[in-house]
Structure formats: structure tokens, C-alpha cells
N, C-alpha and C positions, 0 to 999 in steps of 0.2 A: 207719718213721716213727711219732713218737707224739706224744699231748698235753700228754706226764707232767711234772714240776717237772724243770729243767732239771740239778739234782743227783742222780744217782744214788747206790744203796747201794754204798760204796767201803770196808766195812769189811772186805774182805778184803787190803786195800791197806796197805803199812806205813806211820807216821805223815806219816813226810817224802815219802813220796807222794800221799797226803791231800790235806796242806798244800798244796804245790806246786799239783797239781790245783784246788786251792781259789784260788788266786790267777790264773788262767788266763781272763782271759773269753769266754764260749763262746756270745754272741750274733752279730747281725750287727753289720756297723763301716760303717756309711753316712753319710759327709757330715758326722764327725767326730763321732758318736753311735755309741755301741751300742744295739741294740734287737733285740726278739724278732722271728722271722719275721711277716710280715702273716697269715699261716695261724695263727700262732701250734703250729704243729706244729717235734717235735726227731728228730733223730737217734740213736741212738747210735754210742759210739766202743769200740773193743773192744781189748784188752790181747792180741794173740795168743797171746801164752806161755799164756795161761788160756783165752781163749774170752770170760773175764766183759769186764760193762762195766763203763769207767772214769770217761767223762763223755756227758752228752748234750748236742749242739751246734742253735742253731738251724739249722732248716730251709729254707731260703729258697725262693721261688717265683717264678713272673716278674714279679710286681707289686715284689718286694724288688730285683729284678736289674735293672729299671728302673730304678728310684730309683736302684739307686748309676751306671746310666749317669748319670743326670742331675744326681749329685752330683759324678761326674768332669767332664763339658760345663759346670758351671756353671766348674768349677774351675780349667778347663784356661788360659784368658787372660792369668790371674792366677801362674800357676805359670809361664808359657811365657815370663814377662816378671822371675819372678824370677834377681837374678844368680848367675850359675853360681858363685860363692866361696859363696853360700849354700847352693846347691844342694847344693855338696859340703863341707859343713861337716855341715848335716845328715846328711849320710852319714858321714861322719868319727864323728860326735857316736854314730850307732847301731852302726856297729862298735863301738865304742869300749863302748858300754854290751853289746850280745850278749857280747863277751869276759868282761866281767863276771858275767854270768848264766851263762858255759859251763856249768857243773854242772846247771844249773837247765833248759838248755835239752836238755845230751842224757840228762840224766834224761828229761824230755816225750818226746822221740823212742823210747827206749828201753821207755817207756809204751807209746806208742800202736804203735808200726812194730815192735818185737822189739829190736833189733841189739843188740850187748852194749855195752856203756856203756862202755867204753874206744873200740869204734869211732866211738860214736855224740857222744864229744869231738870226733876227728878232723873229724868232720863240719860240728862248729860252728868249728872253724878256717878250715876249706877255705871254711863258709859264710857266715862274716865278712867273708875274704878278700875275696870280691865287695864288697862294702860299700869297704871300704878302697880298692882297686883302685878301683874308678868314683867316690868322692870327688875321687883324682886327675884322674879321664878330663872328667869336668864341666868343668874351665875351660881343657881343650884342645882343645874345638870350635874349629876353625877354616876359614877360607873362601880365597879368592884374589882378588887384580886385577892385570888385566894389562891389557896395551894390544892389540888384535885383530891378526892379521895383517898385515889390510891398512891398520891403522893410521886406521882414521877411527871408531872407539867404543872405548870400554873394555868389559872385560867385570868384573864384580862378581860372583862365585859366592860366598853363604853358604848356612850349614845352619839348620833351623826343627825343631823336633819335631815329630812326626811328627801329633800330639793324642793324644784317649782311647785307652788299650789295655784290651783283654780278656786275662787271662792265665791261663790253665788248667793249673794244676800237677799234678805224678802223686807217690804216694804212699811213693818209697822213700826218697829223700832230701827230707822235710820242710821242711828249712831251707835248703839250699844250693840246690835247684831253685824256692824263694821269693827267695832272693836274687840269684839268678842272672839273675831277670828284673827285680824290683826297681827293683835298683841302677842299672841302665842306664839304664831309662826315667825315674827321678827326676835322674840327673844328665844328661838329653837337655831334662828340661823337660816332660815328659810325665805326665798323670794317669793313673787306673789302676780296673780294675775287676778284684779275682784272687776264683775260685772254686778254694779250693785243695780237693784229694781230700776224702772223704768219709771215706778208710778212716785218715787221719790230720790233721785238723784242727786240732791241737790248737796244733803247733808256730808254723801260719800267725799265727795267732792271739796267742800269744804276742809272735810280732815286730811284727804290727802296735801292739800295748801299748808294745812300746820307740819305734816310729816316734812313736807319739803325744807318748809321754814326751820326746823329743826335738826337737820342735817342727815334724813334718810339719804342713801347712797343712790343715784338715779339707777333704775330698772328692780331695786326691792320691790318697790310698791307700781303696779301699773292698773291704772282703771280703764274699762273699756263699758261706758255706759250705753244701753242700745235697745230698740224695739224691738229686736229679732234677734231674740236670747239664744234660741234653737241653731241660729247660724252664724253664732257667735261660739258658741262654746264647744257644738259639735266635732267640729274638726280639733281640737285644742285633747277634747277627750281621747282621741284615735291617736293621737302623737306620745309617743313611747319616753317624750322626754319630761312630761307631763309627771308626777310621783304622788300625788294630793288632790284629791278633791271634797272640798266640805261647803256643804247646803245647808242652809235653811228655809223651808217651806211647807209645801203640801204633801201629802204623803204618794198620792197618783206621780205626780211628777219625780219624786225621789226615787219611787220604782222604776221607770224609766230612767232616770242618771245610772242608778247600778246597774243597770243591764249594760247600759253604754262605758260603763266603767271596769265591767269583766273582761271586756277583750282585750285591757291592759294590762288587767287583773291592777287599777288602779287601789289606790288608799285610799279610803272614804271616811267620813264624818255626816253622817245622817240626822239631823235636827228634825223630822216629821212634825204631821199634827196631833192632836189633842181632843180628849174631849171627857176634861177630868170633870168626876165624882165631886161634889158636897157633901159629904155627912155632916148629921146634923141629928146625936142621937139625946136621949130624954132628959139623962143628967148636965149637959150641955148647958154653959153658961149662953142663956139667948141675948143680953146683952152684947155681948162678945162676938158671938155667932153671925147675928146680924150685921154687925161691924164688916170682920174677915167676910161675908158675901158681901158686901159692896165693894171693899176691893178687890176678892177676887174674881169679881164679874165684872167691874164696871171700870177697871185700870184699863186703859185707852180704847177705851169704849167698847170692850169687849174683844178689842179684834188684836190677842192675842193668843198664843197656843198654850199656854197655861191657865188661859179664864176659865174660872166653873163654868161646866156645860150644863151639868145638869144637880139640880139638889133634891139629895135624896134623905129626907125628914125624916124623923120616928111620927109615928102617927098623933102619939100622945101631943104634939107641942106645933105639928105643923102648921092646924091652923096662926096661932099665932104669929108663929117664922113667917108664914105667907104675910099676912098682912101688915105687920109689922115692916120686913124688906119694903112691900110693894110704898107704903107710907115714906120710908127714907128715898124711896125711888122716883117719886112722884114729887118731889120735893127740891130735885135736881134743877141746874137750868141750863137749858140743850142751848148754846148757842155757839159761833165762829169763835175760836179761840182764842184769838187775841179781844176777844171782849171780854171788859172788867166783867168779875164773877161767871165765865163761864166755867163751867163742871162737867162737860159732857158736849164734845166736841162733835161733826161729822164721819160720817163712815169716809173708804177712803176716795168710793165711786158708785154710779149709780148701779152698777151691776151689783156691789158687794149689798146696798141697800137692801135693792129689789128681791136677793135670795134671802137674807136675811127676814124678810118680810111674807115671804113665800112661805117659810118655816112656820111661822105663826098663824098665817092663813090655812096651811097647813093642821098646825094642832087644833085652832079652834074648830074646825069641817070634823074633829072627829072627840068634840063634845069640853075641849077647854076653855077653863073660863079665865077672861084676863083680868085681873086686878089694877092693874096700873101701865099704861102708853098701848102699844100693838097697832094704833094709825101711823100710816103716811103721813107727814105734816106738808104744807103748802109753802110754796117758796121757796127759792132756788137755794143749793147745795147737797149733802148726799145726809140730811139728819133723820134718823130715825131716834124716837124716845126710849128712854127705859121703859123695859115692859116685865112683867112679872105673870106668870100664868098656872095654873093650877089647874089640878084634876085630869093631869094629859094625861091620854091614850099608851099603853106600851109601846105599840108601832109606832109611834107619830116621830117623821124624820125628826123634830127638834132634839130629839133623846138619840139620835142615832149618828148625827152628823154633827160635825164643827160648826158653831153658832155665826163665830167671829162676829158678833153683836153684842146689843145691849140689853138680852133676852133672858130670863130667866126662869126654866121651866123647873117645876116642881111636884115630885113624886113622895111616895110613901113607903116605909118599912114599917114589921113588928119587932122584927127579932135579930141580930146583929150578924147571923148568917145570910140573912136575904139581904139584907145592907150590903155584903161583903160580894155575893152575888151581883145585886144591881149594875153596883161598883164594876167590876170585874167583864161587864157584858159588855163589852165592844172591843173592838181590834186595837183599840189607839192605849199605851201608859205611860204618856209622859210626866201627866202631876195629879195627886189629889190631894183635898181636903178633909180634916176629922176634926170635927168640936166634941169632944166629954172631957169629964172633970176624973175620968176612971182610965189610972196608968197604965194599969195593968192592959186593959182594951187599948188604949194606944198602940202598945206594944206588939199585942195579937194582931193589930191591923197593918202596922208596920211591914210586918212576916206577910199578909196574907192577900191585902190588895195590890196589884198588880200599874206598878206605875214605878217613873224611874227617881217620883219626887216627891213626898209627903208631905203636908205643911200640916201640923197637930197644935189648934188653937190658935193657927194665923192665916189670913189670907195671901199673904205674900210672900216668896218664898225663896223668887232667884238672888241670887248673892255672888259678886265675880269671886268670893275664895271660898264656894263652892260646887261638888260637880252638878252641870245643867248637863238632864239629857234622858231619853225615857227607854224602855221596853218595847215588846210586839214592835205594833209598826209606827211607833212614835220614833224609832231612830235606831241607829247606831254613834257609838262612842261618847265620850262629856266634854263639853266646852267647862271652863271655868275651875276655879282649885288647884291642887297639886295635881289631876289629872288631865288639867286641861294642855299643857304642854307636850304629854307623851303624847300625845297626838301628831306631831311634826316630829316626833324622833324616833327613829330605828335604833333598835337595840345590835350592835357588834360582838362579834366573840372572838379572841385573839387566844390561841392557845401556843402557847409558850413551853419550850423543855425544858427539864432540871437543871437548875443553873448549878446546883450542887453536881450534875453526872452522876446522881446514885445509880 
């Protein structure tokens, strides 16, 4: 945290990065103003490829995090009563401009996050996509009347927004985990208070610029970016006027929101972690196979909550799957992502590196052998390589914790119980993976592993029109699809007498 002019030195940065950066604004967005934190203290933002800093973002505090509650509660009456053709018009209006900006936008991600700037397009489509998708969902709120059983009332069920939400974004998808909440909540009718990451603000920030540009109503959307998340959002939780709170992140920390969210007996949306399954059984197209784990492992660098954490082989073919992956992985080329042909960009800091790295030191201490990367490379930024390892330990943390790397450990089954078992052994089900060519087995496995998100014969899997969201303690509720809007709506019941007077 600092006092310093909210510009930092960027002449290490090439023009069109500058510029770009220069057009970004990196204050607070309250109540349809930007303004410097009440501290008047900034952040900085950091380029992981380098280390350096790129911009410094204000700081916000809880006298700032107030304010934008009370910029969303002034706001909310007036939004909740706009009609939903509006509602999704501006939505429509901000798709429509982010597609324009794509360059502009996974440049900023590729800034502040790492990923290579061909992914990090990807990302602003997939992150549009919500935009688009909830322009549509907004004027299909719909309710029921019928006549009661016993025929002496009607019943009247509509939907209401929910009111103010708090939205807490996590740092690897920028754009698409900002739209992903967004977009619901403005076509439900709902105002908004988002503190998005610390370690990439840049992106949030940006979108709010197009929301404005596009004629969101001042205090819908209010960002309070900051390094002291805990005393930011605390007191916002404790306030009774507060109706919404949806996270994405770690699962430690989720548990602590909910605790802090019962004494409201607030509304939650819980996106937790992950730490899906690979199956990878005999009749399995290995073509294929190998394909689906490099995306599901290696899409921004592993440090997502749906990457395969771990792959669990049939014994008959693993050798091959191992070495095969470890061959497409070895083959990658790690560097700063705005460099032509990079494929595999920087972690997002040295810390997430180091534990990443620790996991493998980790498995190897207790007899794995690596096939491909597992060193620290030299020279500055936060890159670890694709690594591929084999013959790990049941114990060994890498099989038991969230990678969020570019790691790739690999176990063994005989039999499609012990598969389903493997599967199955850990707290976290937000997504797995299943390669065979036998439907029926799909099917069985559908039913029987425990995850909120199957991908059968592909490694990719999230979609904004459908539901994202896991089991145990990967979460509560779904972002995305036709269920991603009930999320900001309450259900009413209006019971009505016989208009007949039977």
C-alpha cells in the first residue's frame, strides 16, 4: 500500500502497452463517479512475466466500501423497477462494445494475469458470452397463477430481485468471473457492490468503463478495488441491508464468508475449489485423450478450479498416456505472453510458483519420477514448466490439494470401481473428466462420481448457457444457464380469494 501518484514508471512496457494502460481507470467507481480511496492510499499491480509494476490502483477502505453499499441501496428501487427489455438491452449494448475492445481487453489480462494473449482472447469471448446469454434471460423472468386445489383462492407466484449484492471475484479469469456475476444480477434487477482481486484489477475496471459507456444507471455497478479485502467487505457483510453475497475462490476462505454470512442469514453463491479427476479408462480414444488433458490441465496454466488435478489411468495404457502427454508437454513454449508463440504463460506470483513447486518436491521425496519440467527456471517472472510425473505416492499432497499449475500427476486403476473410488476421495466436486468409447460407462459414471460437472470425451467444459458450479465443498448454487439467474431472484407468493365468491 502506498501514497504514491496513481501512475507508475511503465517505460519498461512497449508503447501499445502504455497507451492501453493509460486509458484504464484505476480509481474507485461509486455511485456513478470515479474517486481516489478516502485513505487516499494505492496499490500496486504487477506484470508477472516481470515482477515490475504496471499500474497502481486505488486502495479502498471500509469508509469507501460503505459508500458504494449505500450507492447500490440508494440504487436499488429504481433499478428493480426498470424493465427487463432495458435491462437487457444494456446488456446486449455491453457485449456488443467488450467484443469490440477484444484486443484491448486480453491485452489488460495478459498484462496484469500472465496467460498468452491468444488464450486470453478466448477468454473475452467465453466472457462476453455471459453478457449476451443474460441480455436474453432478463425478459424471461417468469411467475405462475393457478387456481388452488381446493379451488377457493388462486395462488399468484412471481420473482423479485433479490436487492444489493456483494461480489468477490478471484484473480485468474478477470473478465469472465466479473461477467459471470454481473450479468445475472443486472438482468434480475439487482444492484451491485464487486471488489474484484487485488492481484488483477485492471480488467474489472475496464468493464465497468464500457458498463458506464453503455448507459448503466450510476450506483448498479460500484467497484471498490483494495488490499485489505477483510476490511472491506466485513462490515458490508454485518449490514442487514446487504441481500446477496456470491464468491469465487478458495474453499478455506468460503468457509469463513458463510460463517460471516449466517448472522444475516445472508444469500450466498459459493464457487469453491477443485481438484477434478481424469479418467482415462482402456477402450479410450488415446488420441483424444491426450488432446482433452492438455486442455484440461494446461488452459491458463493450470491455475484454474476446473483443471485436472489429478489423472487417473487404467493401468493397461498408462504407460503410454504418460509419455505421450509428457511429449506434447515438453514441446510447449513457456514464455511472457505477449511473446509471438507463447503457449504457456507465468504463474500469477512468486508465492503461487513456490507452492506449486513444493508439491512436486513434494511427490518426488516420496519415490515420483518426472517425465517432463518439475525445475525452477532462471530469470525473472513467476514461470514454472509443464511437468508431467508418474508413479506418485497415494499420500503425496499433489493428489490431495489444488495444483493451480502446470502439473500433472498420474495414477493408476484396474477396475472401474477403484476408478470411481479414486475419483471420488477428496472433499472438493466441482468437475471431472471421462475418456471411453463405452456409453453405457459414461452413463454409470455420470450417476456415480461426485462432481457438479462432467466433461465425457472433452476437456473443456464451461459454457455461459450452462449451469457452472460443484458439490461437497466446491460450492453452493450455478452460475451460468437458465439457472444462473434464479440466483438474484426470490420467489413471492400472493394468495388471492375467489373472485367467483364460491
Amino acid at each position: 500500500m502506498t501514497t504514491t501518484d496513481l501512475a507508475p514508471d511503465t517505460s519498461h512496457l512497449r508503447p501499445d502497452e502504455r497507451e492501453l494502460l493509460g486509458r484504464v481507470c484505476t480509481g474507485l467507481h461509486i455511485a456513478g463517479h470515479w474517486r481516489p480511496a478516502a485513505s487516499g492510499t494505492t496499490f500496486d499491480v504487477e506484470d508477472p512475466a516481470t515482477g515490475l509494476v504496471i499500474a497502481r490502483v486505488a486502495d479502498a477502505g471500509e469508509v469507501d466500501g460503505m459508500d458504494a453499499l449505500d450507492a447500490a441501496v440508494e440504487a436499488q428501487g429504481a433499478w428493480a423497477r426498470t424493465p427487463p427489455r432495458e435491462r437487457g438491452e444494456i446488456l446486449r449494448s455491453a457485449f456488443e462494445r467488450v467484443v469490440e475492445l477484444a484486443d484491448d481487453f486480453a491485452l489488460l489480462m495478459t498484462l496484469e494475469m500472465g496467460k498468452p494473449l491468444a488464450e486470453a482472447l478466448g477468454e473475452v469471448t467465453y466472457g462476453a458470452e455471459f453478457l449476451r446469454w443474460f441480455s436474453e434471460e432478463a425478459v424471461r423472468i417468469s411467475g405462475r397463477y393457478a387456481t388452488a386445489p381446493d379451488g377457493v383462492s388462486r395462488l399468484l407466484v412471481h420473482k423479485r430481485p433479490v436487492g444489493p449484492c456483494l461480489f468477490i471475484t478471484p484473480w485468474n479469469f478477470p473478465l469472465a468471473m466479473a461477467t459471470r456475476k454481473i450479468a445475472p444480477a443486472v438482468a434480475a434487477g439487482c444492484t451491485m457492490v464487486i471488489k474484484p482481486p487485488n492481484l488483477t484489477p485492471l480488467t474489472t475496471l475496464l468493464l465497468t468503463q464500457v458498463f458506464e459507456e453503455v448507459g448503466l444507471p450510476p450506483g448498479v455497478l460500484n467497484v471498490v478495488p483494495t488490499s485489505r479485502a477483510r476490511e472491506v467487505t466485513a462490515p458490508l457483510l454485518r449490514d442487514d441491508r446487504l441481500r446477496k453475497l456470491s464468491f469465487t475462490g478458495s474453499t478455506p476462505v468460503g468457509r469463513s464468508l458463510l460463517k460471516d454470512a449466517a448472522d444475516t442469514v445472508l444469500r450466498t453463491s459459493m464457487e469453491l475449489g477443485g481438484n477434478a479427476p481424469f479418467l482415462v479408462f482402456e477402450d479410450a480414444d488415446l488420441d483424444a485423450a491426450v488432446a482433452g488433458a492438455m486442455k484440461a490441465k494446461l488452459r491458463n496454466m493450470g491455475e484454474a478450479c476446473t483443471a485436472a488435478n489429478r489423472f487417473v489411468v487404467h493401468e493397461s495404457v498408462a504407460a503410454e498416456f504418460g509419455s505421450r502427454l509428457a511429449a506434447e508437454m515438453a514441446d510447449l513454449t513457456v514464455a511472457r505472453g505477449t511473446d509471438e508463440g507463447s503457449q504457456i504463460g507465468p504463474l500469477i506470483d512468486a508465492r503461487s510458483r513456490d507452492g506449486v513447486h513444493e508439491l512436486v518436491t513434494d511427490a518426488t521425496a516420496q519415490g515420483a519420477e518426472v517425465l517432463t519440467g518439475g525445475q525452477l527456471p532462471e530469470g525473472s517472472g513467476y514461470f514454472y514448466p509443464p511437468t508431467v510425473l508418474v508413479g506418485v505416492a497415494p499420500g503425496a499432497r499433489v493428489l490431495q490439494e489444488e495444483i493451480f499449475g502446470p502439473v500433472a500427476p498420474i495414477v493408476t486403476f484396474a477396475t472401474e470401481a477403484e476408478a470411481v473410488q479414486l475419483a471420488n476421495a477428496t472433499e472438493y466436486g466441482l468437475a471431472a473428466y471421462v475418456f471411453t468409447r463405452d456409453l453405457a460407462r459414461a452413463l454409470r459414471l455420470a450417476e456415480t462420481i461426485e462432481a457438479g460437472m462432467l466433461g465425457v470425451n472433452s476437456g473443456i467444459i464451461s459454457n455461459p448457457a450452462a449451469p457452472f458450479g460443484g458439490v461437497k465443498q466446491s460450492g453452493l448454487g450455478r452460475e451460468g444457464g437458465f439457472e444462473g439467474i434464479e440466483e438474484y431472484l426470490e420467489t413471492r407468493y400472493v394468495g388471492i380469494a375467489d373472485p367467483f365468491g364460491v
